[in-house]
N, C-alpha and C positions, 0 to 999 in steps of 0.2 A: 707641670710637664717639663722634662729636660729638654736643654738644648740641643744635648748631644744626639739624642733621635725623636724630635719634635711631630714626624710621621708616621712612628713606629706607637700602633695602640696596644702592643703586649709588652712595651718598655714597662722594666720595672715589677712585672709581675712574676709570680714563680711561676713554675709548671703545676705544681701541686696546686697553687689556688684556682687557676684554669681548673683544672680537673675537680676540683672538689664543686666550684659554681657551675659547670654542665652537669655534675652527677645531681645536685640540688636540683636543678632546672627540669633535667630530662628523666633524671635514673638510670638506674644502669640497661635495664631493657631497652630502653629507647634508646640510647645510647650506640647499645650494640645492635640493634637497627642503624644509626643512621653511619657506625664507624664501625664494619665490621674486621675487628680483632679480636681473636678468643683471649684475652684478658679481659674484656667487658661483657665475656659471655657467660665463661667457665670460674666460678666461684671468685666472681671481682674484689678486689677490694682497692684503695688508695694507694698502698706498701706497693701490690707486685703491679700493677698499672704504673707505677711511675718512674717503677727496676724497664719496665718493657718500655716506654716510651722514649727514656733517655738513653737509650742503645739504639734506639729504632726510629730514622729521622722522619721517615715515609710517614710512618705509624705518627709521630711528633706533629708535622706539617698538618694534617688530618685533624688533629684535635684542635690547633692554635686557629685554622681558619673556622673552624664549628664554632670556638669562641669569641671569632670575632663577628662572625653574621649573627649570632645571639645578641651578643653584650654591647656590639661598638655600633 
């Protein structure tokens, strides 16, 4: 773990790997139950989920904290 954000548990991770370990975890249906944005709804995929996320901070915050009650 770096020192530079010793508190921070998504240092260092992409966005894309978040996303791709909730969609392993959950799926995309479950998913878009527990984060409702029609990109996890309307024909998902990884490409336009991660075009909408990283324009969309709201949408962003939403996924990083799912990852961390899952995974940390």
């Amino acid at each position: 773990m770096s020192t530079e954000q010793p508190n921070n548990p998504l240092h260092g991770l992409k966005l894309e790997t978040l996303l791709t370990r909730l969609v392993e975890e959950y799926g995309w249906d479950e998913l878009a139950l527990m984060i409702n944005i029609n990109c996890f709804k309307n024909d998902p995929s990884i490409k336009s989920s991660l075009k909408f996320l990283r324009r969309t901070p709201w949408a962003r915050d939403k996924v990083e904290r799912l990852y961390i009650s899952t995974f940390c």
